[in-house]
KOLDRENPA-133297 format. One line per 8 residues: their letters; for each residue z, y, x of C-alpha. Coordinates in nm, 3 decimals, padded with zeros to 5 digits. Each point is the difference from the previous one (the first is absolute). Layout:
% KOLDRENPA-133297
A	Z:Y:X; ...
% end
This chain:
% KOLDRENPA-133297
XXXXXXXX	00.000:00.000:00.000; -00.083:00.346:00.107; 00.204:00.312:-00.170; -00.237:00.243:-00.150; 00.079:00.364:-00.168; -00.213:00.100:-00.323; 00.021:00.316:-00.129; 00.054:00.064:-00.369
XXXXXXXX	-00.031:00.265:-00.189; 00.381:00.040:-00.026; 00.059:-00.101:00.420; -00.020:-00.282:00.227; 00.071:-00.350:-00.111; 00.033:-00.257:00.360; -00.118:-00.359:-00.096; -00.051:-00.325:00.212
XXXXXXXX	-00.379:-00.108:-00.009; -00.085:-00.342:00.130; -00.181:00.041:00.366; -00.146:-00.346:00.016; -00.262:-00.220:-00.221; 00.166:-00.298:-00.122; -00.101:-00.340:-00.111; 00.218:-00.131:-00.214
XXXXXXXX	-00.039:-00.436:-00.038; 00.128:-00.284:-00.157; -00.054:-00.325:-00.045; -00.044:-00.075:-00.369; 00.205:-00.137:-00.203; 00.398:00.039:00.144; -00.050:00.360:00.186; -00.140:00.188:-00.326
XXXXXXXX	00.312:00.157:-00.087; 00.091:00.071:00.329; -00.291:00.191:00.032; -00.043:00.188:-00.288; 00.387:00.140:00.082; -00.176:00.135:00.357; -00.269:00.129:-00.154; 00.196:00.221:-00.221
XXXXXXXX	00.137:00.157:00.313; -00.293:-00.052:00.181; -00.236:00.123:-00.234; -00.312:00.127:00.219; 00.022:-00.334:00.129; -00.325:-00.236:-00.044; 00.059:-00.347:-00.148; -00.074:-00.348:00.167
XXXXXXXX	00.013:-00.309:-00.176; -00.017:-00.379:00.194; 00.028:-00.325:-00.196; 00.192:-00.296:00.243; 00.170:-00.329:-00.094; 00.149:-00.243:00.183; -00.179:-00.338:00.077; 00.126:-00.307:-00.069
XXXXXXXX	00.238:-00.060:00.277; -00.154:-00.163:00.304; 00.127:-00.176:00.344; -00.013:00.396:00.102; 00.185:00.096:-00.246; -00.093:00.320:-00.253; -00.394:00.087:00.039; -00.063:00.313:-00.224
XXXXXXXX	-00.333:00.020:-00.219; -00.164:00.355:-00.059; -00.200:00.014:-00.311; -00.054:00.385:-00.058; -00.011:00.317:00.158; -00.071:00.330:-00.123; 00.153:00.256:00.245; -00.154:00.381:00.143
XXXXXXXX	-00.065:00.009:00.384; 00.322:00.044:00.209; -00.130:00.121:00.350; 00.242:00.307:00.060; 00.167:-00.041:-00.302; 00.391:-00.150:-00.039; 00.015:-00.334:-00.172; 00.241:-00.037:-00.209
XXXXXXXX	00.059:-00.359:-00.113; 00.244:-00.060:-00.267; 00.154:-00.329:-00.046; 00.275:-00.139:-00.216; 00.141:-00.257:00.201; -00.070:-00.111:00.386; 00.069:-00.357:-00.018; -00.233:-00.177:00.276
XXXXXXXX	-00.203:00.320:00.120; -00.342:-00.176:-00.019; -00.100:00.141:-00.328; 00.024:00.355:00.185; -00.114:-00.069:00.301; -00.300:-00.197:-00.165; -00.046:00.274:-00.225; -00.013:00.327:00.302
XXXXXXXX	-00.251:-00.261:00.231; -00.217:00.035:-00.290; 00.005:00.315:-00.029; -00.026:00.155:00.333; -00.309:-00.261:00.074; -00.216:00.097:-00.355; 00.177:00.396:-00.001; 00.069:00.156:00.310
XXXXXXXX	00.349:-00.023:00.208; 00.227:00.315:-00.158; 00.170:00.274:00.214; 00.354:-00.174:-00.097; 00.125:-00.291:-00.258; 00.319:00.046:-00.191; 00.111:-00.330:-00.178; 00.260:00.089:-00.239
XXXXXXXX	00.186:-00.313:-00.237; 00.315:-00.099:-00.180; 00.129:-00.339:00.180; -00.106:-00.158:00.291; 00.102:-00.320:00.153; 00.082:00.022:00.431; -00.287:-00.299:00.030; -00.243:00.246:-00.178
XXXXXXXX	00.129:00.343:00.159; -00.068:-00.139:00.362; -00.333:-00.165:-00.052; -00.071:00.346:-00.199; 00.123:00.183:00.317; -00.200:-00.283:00.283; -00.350:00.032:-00.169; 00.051:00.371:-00.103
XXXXXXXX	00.193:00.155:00.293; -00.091:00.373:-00.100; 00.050:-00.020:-00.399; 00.285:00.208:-00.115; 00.204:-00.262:-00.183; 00.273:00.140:-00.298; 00.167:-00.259:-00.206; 00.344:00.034:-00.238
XXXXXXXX	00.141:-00.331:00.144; -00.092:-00.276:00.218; 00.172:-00.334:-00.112; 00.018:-00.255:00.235; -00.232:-00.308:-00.058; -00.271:-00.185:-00.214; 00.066:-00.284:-00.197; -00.294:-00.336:00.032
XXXXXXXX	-00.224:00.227:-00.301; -00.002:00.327:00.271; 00.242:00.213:-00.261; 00.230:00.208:00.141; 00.354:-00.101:-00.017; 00.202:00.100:-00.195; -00.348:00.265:-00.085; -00.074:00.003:-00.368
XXXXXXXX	-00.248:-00.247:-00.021; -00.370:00.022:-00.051; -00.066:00.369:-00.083; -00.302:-00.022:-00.147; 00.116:-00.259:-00.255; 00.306:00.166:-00.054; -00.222:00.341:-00.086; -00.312:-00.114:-00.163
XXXXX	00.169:-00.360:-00.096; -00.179:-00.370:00.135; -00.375:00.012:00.092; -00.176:-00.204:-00.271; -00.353:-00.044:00.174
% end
């Protein structure tokens, strides 16, 4: 933000105008609320939407699946990704790969999220060393389904109820 002075008819009035263009993403279904909140404060902001589900588990454990993107180009912009919960990591990570390599690598990336698990916030912090990372709490582990524990479940679920297709 950058102060700025307008004159009125009446005097000055000193306001904070955003400085930067920011991207704004989620990835559908879980972050929607999350995201709508930012954009009410962030409301110059451009949206980005991403579509990713987890695999069926493998020998590797959680593979994420991208199945839609619809985002602005982010070179020199601030990417903002906004994410309910952190639970592995890969779903972000995944998600800001694709990104950069079909969009253009932005000027900084702020994730911002509700709960995190430590598993998740250090594989966030290995693969995305310069991401700002800002989360309410970090519980401690992930139980055999990858939910945080304790966490709050599946968010997604618990917002939009079960998937049905």
């Amino acid at each position: 933000y950058e102060r700025h002075d307008t004159k009125t008819p009446l005097g000055t009035a000193s306001t904070n105008l955003l400085n930067d263009q920011v991207v704004l993403n989620t990835i559908l279904r879980a972050g929607l609320p999350l995201q709508r909140g930012i954009s009410q404060i962030l409301d110059a902001a451009e949206l980005s939407f991403v579509g990713a589900a987890r695999k069926p588990e493998t020998a590797a454990g959680v593979e994420i699946e991208l199945s839609y993107a619809a985002t602005p180009r982010l070179e020199g912009k601030v990417l903002v990704m906004a994410d309910i919960m952190v639970a592995t990591g890969k779903s972000l990570v995944t998600t800001y790969q694709a990104l950069t390599s079909h969009y253009g690598t932005p000027a900084r990336t702020i994730i911002v999220g509700v709960i995190g698990s430590e598993p998740g916030v250090k594989y966030v912090q290995e693969q995305l060393p310069d991401a700002a990372l800002i989360l309410c709490a970090i519980d401690p582990k992930l139980d055999h389904n990858y939910f945080i524990v304790p966490g709050l479940g599946d968010a997604g679920d618990l917002l939009f109820g079960p998937k049905a297709l």
